[in-house]
C-alpha positions in Angstrom: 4.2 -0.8 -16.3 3.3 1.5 -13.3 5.1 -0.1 -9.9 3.9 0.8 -6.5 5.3 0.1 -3.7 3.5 0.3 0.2 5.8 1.0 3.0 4.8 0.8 6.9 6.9 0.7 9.6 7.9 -2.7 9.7 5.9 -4.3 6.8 4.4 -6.9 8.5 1.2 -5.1 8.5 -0.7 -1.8 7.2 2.2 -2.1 3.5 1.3 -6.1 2.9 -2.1 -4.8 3.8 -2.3 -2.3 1.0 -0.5 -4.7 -1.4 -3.2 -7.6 -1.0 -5.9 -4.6 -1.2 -4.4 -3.2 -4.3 -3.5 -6.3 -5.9 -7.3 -7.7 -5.4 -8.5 -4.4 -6.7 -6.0 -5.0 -9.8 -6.8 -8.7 -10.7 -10.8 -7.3 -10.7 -10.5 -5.1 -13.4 -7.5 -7.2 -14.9 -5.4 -4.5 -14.9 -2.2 -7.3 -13.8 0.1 -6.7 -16.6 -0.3 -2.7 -16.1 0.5 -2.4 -12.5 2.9 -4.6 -10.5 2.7 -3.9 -6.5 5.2 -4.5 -4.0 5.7 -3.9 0.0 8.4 -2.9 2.3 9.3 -1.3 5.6 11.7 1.3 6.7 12.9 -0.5 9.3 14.5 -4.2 9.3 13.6 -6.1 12.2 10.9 -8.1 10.4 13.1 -8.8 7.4 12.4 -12.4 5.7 8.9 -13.0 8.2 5.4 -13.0 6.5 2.6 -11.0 7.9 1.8 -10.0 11.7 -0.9 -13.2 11.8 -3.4 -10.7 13.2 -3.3 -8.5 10.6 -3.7 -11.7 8.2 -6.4 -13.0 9.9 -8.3 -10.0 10.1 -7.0 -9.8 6.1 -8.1 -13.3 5.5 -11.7 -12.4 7.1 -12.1 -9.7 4.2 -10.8 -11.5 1.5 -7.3 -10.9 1.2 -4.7 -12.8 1.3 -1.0 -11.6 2.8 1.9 -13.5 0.7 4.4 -10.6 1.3 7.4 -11.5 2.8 8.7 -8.2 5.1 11.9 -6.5 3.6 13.4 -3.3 4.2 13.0 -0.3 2.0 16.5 1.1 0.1 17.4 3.6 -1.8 16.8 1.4 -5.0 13.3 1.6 -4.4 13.3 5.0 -5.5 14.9 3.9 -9.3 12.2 0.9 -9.4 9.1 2.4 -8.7 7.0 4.7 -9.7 4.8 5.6 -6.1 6.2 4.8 -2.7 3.0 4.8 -1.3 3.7 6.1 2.9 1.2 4.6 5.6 1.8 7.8 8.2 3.8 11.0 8.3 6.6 9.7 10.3 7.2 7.0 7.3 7.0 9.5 4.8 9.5 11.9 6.8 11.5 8.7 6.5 11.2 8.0 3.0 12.0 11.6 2.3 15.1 12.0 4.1 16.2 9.1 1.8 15.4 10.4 -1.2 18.6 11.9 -3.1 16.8 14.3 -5.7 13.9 15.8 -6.2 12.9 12.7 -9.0 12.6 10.7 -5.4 10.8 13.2 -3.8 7.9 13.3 -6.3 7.6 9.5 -6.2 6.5 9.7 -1.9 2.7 9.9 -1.4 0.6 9.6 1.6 -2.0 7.0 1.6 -4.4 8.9 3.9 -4.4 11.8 1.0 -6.3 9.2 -1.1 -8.9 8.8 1.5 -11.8 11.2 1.0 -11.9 12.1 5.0 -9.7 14.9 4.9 -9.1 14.0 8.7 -7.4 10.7 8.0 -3.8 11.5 6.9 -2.3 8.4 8.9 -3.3 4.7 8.3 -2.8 4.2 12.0 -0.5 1.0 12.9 -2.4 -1.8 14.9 0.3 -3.7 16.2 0.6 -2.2 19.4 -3.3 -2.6 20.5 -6.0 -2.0 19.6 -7.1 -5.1 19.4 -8.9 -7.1 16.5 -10.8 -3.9 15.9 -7.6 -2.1 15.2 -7.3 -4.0 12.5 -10.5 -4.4 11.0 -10.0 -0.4 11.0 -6.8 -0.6 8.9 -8.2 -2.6 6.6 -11.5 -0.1 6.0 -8.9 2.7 5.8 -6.8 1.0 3.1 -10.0 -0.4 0.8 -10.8 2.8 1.1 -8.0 4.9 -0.1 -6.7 1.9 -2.4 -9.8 2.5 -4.6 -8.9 6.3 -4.7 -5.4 4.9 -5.5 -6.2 2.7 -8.5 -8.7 5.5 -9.7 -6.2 8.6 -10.1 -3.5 5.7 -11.6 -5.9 3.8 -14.5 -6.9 8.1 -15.0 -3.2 9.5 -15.0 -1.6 6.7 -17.6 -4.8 5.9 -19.6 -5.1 2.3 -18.6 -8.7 0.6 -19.9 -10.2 -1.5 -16.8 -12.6 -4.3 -17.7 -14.0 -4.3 -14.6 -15.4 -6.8 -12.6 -18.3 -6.6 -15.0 -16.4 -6.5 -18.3 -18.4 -3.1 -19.2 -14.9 -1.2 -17.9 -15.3 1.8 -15.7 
């Protein structure tokens, strides 16, 4: 089982995002009981609320549906999954100050390094602006880099996709 887990600022939008992205992506090629994908946020304030309801409407629009619940990141993350997958550089700064070894370390990606613009490194956060096109943008941003995502994991461990046409990838 590989376990991913998003993390945002606050995870009530860009890390449920990229779970309901990643999940859909998942369930298509039924790759569900290889990869198990989970959300958080490295700060608290948003603990135990669902989704910013713009970002799940504008989710919602595309498909996807936002179940996540927010909850704060900890150091147990680290032990229980395999990628801690960072929306910008200032969360991955974050996530790497909490990491105690270098086992933690290697776990921390950007999700802009999966995006094949090399001048998108931050999945910008819409929750201050932007509008409804701020988060229409997030949402092209994550599709793409969450197919990149799923690519290098089904190459890296081997997994066999069905895909959505049962002919596998």
């Amino acid at each position: 089982m590989i376990r991913v887990n998003f993390v945002c600022l606050g995870n009530i939008c860009r890390s449920p995002t990229g779970e309901a992205v990643l999940r859909s992506m998942i369930a298509e090629r039924d790759l569900g009981r290889e990869i198990e994908i989970d959300s958080s946020g490295i700060i608290g304030y948003h603990a135990g609320n669902p989704a910013d309801p713009r970002m799940t409407l504008a989710a919602q629009g595309r498909g996807y549906n936002l179940t996540s619940i927010a909850r704060q990141v900890t150091r147990r993350d680290f032990e229980a999954f395999d990628l801690l997958i960072a929306m910008d550089r200032e969360v991955e700064a974050s996530l790497r100050e909490m990491a105690q070894n270098d086992d933690a370390l290697k776990r921390i990606r950007l999700m802009g390094a999966y995006h094949p613009d090399v001048d998108v490194r931050d999945i910008p956060d819409p929750y201050y602006g932007g509008g409804s096109e701020g988060f229409d943008l997030v949402i092209d941003l994550i599709e793409t880099a969450c197919a990149e995502l799923l690519a290098e994991i089904v190459r890296e461990h081997g997994l066999k996709s069905s895909g959505k046409d049962g002919k596998g990838e």
